[in-house]
TIRO-2110 file (N, C-alpha, C; in Angstrom, 1 decimal):
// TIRO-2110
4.1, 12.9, 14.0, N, 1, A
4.2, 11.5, 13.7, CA, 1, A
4.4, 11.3, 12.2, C, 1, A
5.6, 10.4, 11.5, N, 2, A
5.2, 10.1, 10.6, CA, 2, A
4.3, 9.5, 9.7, C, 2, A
4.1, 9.5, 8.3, N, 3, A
3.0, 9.0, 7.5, CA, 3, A
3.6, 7.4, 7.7, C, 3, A
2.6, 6.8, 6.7, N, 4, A
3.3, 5.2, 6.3, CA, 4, A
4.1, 5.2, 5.2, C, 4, A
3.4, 6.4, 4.4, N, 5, A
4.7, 6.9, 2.9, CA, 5, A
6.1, 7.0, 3.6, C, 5, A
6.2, 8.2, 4.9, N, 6, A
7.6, 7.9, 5.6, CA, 6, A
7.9, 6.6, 5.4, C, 6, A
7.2, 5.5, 6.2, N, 7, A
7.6, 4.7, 7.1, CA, 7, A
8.2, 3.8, 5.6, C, 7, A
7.5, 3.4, 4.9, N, 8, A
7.8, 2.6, 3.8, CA, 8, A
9.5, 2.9, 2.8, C, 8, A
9.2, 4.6, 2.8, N, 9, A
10.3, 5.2, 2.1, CA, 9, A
11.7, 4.3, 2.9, C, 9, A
11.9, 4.2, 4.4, N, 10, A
12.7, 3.7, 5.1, CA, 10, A
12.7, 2.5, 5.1, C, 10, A
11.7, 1.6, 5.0, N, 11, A
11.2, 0.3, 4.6, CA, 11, A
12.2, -0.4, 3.2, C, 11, A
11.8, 0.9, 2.5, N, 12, A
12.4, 0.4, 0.4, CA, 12, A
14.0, 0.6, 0.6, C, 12, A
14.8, 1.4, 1.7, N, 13, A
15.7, 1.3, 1.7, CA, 13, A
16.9, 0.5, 2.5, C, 13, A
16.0, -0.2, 3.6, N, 14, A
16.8, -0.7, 4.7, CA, 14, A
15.6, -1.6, 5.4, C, 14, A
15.6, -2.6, 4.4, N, 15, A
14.0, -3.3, 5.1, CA, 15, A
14.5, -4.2, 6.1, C, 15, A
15.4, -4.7, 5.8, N, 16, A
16.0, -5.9, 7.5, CA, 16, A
15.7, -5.5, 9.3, C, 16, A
15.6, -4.6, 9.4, N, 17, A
15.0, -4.0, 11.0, CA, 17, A
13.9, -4.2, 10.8, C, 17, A
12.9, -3.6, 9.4, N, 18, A
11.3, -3.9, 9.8, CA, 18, A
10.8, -5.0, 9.4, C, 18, A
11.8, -6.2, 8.4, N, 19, A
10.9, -7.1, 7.7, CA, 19, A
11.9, -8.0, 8.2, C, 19, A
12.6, -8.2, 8.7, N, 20, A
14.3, -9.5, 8.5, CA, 20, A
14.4, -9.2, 7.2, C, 20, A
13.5, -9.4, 6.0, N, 21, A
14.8, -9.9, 4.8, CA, 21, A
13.4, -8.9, 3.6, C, 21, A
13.8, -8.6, 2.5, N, 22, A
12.8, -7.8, 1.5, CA, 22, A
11.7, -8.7, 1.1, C, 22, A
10.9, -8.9, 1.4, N, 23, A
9.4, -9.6, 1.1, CA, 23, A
8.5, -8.7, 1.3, C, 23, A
7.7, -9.0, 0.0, N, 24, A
6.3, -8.4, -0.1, CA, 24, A
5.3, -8.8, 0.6, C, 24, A
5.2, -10.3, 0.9, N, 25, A
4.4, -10.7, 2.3, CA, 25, A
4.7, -10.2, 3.4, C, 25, A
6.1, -10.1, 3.7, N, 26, A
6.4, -9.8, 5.0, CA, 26, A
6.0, -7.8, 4.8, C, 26, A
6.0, -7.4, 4.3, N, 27, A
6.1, -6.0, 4.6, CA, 27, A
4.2, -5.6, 4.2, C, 27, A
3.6, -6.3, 3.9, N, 28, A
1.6, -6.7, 3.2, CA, 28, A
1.9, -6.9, 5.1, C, 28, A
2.1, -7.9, 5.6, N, 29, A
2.1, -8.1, 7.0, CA, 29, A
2.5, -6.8, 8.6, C, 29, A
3.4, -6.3, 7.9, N, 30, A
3.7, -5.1, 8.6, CA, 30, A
3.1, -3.7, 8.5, C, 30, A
2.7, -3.8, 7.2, N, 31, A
1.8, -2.4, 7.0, CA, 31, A
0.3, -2.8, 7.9, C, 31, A
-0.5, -4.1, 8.2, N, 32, A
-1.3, -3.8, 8.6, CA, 32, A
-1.4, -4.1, 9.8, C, 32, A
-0.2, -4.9, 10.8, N, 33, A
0.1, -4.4, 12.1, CA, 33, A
0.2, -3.2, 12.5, C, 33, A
0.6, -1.9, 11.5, N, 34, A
0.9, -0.7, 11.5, CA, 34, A
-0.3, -0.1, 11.7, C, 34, A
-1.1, -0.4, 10.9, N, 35, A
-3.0, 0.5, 10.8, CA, 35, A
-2.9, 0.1, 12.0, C, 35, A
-3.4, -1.4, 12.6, N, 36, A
-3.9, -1.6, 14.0, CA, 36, A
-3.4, -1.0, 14.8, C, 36, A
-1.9, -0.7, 14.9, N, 37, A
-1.2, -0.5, 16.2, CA, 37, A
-1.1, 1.5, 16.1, C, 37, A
-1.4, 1.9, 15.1, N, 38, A
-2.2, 3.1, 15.2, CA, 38, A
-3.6, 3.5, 15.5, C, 38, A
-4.5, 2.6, 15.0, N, 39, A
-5.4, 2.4, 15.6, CA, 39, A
-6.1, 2.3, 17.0, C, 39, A
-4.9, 1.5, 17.5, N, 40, A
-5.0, 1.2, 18.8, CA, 40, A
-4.3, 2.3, 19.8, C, 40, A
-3.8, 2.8, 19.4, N, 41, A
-3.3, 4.1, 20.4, CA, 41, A
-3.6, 5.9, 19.9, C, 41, A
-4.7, 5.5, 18.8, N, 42, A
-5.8, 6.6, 18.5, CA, 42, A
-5.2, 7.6, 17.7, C, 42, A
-4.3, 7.2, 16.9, N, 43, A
-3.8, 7.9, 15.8, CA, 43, A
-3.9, 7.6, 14.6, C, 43, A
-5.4, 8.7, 14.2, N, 44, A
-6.0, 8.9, 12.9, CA, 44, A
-5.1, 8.1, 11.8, C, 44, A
-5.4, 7.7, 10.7, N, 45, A
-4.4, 7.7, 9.4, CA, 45, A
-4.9, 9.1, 8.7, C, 45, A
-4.2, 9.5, 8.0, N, 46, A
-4.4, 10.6, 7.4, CA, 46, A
-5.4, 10.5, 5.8, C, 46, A
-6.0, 11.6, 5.6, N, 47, A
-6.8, 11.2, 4.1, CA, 47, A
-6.0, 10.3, 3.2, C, 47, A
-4.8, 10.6, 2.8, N, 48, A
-3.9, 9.8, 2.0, CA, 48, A
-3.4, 8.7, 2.4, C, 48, A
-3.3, 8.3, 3.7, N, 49, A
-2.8, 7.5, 4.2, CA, 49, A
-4.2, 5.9, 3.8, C, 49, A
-5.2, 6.8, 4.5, N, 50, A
-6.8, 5.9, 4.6, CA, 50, A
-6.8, 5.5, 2.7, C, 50, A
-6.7, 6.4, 2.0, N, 51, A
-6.4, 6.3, 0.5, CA, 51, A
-5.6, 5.3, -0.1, C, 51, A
-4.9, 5.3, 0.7, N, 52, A
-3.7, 3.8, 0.2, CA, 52, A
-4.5, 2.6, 0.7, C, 52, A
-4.8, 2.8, 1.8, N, 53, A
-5.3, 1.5, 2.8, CA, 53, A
-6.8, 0.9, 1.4, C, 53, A
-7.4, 1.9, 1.5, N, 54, A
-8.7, 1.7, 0.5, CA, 54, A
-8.6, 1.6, -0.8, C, 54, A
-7.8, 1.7, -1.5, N, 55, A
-7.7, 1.7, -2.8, CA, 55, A
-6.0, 1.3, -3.7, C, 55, A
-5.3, 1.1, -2.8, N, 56, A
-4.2, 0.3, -3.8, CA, 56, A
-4.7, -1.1, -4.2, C, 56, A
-5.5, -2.3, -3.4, N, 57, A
-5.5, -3.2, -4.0, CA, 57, A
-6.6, -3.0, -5.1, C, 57, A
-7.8, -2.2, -5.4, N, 58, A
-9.0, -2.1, -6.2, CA, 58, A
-7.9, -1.4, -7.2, C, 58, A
-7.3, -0.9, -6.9, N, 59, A
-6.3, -0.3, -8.8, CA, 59, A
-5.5, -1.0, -8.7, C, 59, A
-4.8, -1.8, -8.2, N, 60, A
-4.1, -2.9, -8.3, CA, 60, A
-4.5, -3.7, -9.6, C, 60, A
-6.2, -4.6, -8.9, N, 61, A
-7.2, -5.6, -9.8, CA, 61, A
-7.4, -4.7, -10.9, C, 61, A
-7.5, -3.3, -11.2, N, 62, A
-8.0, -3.0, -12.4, CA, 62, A
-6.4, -2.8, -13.3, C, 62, A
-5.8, -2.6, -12.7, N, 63, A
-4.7, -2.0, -13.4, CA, 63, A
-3.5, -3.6, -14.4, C, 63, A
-4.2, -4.7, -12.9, N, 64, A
-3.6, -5.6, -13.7, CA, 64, A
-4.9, -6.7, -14.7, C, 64, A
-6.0, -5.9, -14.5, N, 65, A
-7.3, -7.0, -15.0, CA, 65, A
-7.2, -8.1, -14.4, C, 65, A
-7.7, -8.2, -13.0, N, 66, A
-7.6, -9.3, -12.3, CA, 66, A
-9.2, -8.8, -11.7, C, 66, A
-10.2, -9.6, -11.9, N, 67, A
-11.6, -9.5, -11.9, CA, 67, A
-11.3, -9.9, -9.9, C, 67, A
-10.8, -11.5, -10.0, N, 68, A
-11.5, -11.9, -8.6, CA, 68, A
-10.6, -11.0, -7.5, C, 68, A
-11.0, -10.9, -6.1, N, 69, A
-10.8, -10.1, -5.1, CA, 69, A
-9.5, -11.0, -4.5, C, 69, A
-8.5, -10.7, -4.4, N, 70, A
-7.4, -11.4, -3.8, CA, 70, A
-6.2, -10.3, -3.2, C, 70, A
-5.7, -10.8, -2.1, N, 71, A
-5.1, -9.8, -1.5, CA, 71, A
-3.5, -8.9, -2.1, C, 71, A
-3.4, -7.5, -2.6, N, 72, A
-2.4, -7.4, -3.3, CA, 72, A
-0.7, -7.6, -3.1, C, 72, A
-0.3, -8.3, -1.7, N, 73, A
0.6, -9.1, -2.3, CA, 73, A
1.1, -10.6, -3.3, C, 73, A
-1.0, -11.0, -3.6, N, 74, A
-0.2, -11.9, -4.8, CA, 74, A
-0.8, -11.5, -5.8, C, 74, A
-1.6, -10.3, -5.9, N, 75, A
-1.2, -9.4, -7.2, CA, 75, A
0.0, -9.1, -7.5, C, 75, A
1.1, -8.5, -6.4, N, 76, A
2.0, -8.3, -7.1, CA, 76, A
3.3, -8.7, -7.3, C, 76, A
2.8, -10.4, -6.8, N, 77, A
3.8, -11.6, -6.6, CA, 77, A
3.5, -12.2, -8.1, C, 77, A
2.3, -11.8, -8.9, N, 78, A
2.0, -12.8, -10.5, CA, 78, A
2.9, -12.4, -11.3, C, 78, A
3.6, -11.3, -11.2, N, 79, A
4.6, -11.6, -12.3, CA, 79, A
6.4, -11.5, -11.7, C, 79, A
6.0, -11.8, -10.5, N, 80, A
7.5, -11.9, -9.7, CA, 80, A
8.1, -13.4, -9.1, C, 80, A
9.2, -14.1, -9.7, N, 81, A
9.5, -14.9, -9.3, CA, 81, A
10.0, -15.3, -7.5, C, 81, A
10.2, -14.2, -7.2, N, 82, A
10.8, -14.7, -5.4, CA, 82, A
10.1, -13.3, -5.0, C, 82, A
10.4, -13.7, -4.0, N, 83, A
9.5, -12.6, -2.8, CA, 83, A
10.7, -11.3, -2.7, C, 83, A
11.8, -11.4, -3.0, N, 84, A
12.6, -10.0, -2.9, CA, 84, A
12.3, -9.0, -4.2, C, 84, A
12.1, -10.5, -5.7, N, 85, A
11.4, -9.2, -6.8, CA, 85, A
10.3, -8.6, -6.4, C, 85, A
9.2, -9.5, -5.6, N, 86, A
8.1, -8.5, -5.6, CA, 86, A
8.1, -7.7, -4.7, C, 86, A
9.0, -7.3, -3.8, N, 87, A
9.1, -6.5, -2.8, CA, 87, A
9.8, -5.2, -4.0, C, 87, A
10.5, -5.3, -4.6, N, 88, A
10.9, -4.0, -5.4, CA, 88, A
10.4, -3.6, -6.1, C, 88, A
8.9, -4.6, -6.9, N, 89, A
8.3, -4.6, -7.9, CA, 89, A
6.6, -4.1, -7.0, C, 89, A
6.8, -4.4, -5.5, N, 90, A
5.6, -3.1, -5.0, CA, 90, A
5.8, -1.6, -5.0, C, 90, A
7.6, -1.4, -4.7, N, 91, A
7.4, -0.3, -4.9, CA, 91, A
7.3, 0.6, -6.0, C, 91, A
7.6, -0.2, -7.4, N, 92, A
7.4, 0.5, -8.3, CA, 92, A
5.8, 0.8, -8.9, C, 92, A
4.9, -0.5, -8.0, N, 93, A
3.8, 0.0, -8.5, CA, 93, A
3.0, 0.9, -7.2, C, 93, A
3.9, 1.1, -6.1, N, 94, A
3.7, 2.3, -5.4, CA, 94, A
3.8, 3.6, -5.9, C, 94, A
4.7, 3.9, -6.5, N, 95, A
4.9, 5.2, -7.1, CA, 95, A
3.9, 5.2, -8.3, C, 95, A
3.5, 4.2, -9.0, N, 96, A
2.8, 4.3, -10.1, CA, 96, A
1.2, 5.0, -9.5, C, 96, A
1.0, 4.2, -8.2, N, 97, A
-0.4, 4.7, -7.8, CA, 97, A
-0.3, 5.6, -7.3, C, 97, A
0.8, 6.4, -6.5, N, 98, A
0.8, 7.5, -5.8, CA, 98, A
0.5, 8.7, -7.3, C, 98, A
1.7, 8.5, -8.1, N, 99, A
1.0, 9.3, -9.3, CA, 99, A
-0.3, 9.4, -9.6, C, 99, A
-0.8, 8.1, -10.1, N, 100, A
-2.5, 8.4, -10.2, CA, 100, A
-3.4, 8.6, -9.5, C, 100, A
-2.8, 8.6, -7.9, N, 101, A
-3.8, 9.3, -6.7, CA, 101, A
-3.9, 10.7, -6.9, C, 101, A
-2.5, 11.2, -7.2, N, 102, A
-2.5, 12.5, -7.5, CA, 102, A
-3.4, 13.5, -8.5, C, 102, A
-3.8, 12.6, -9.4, N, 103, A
-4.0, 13.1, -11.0, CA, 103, A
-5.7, 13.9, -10.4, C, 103, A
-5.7, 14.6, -11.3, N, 104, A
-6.8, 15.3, -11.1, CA, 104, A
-8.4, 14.3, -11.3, C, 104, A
-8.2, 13.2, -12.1, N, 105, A
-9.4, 12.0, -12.0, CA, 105, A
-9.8, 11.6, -10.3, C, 105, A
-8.2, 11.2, -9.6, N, 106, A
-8.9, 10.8, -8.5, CA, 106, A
-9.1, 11.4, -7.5, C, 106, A
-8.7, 12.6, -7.9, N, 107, A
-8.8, 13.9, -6.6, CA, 107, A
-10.7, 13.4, -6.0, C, 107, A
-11.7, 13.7, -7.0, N, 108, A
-13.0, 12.9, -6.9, CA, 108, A
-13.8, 12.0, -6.5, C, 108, A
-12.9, 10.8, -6.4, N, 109, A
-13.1, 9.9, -6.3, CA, 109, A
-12.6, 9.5, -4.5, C, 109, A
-11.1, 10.1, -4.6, N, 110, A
-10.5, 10.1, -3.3, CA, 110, A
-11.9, 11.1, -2.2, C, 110, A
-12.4, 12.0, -2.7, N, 111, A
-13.1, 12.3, -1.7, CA, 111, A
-13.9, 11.9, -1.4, C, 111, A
-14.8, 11.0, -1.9, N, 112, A
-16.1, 9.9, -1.9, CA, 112, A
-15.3, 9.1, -1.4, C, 112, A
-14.4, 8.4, -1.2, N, 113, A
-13.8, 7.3, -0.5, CA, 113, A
-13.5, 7.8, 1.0, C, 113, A
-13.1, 9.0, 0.9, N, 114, A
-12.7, 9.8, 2.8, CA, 114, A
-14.0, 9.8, 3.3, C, 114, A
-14.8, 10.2, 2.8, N, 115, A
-16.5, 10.7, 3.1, CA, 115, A
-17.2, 9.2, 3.8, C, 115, A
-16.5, 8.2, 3.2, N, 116, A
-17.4, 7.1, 3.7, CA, 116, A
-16.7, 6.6, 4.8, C, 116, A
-14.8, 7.1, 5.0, N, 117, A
-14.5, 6.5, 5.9, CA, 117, A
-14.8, 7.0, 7.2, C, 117, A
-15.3, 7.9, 7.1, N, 118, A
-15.2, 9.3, 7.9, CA, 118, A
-16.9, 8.8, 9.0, C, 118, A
END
């Protein structure tokens, strides 16, 4: 089965089958039909996968100093004028988190986050 990193990578290049048109709402909306509808037919997410689910919006709020709790498509709609910039402007700050998931700080942290999903 593919990951959601698959699924998205196909998403950032040809999003009209999965979204009609490039929106960050609409694709915030399809990623968590996706958890459920894995969910529902008993297909784990994977540690990285659960990783994204748990922690892009909490580095989202720190990354942009946004204290109150709000869902990160309008984090990453505050500095995007139409819903197609912030659909390009998620994936760049997708790659930015996937880097700092990687870094050796959150290797630590990622494990205390699987431990509790688990």
């Amino acid at each position: 089965m593919s990951t959601v990193f698959d699924l998205l990578r196909r998403i950032q290049h040809n999003p009209v089958p999965y979204l009609g048109s490039p929106s960050v709402n609409g694709l915030a909306i399809f990623l968590k039909g996706y958890a459920v509808a894995r969910k529902e037919v008993g297909a784990e997410l994977s540690d990285r996968e659960a990783w994204f689910y748990e922690r892009f919006q909490p580095w989202l709020q720190d990354k942009l100093g946004v204290r109150s709790a709000t869902s990160w498509p309008k984090l990453v709609m505050l500095s995007c004028q139409d819903e197609q910039a912030g659909f390009k402007k998620f994936f760049e700050l997708l790659a930015e988190f996937q880097r700092w998931s990687s870094s050796a700080s959150a290797t630590s942290s990622r494990a205390a986050v699987v431990h509790r999903l688990h």
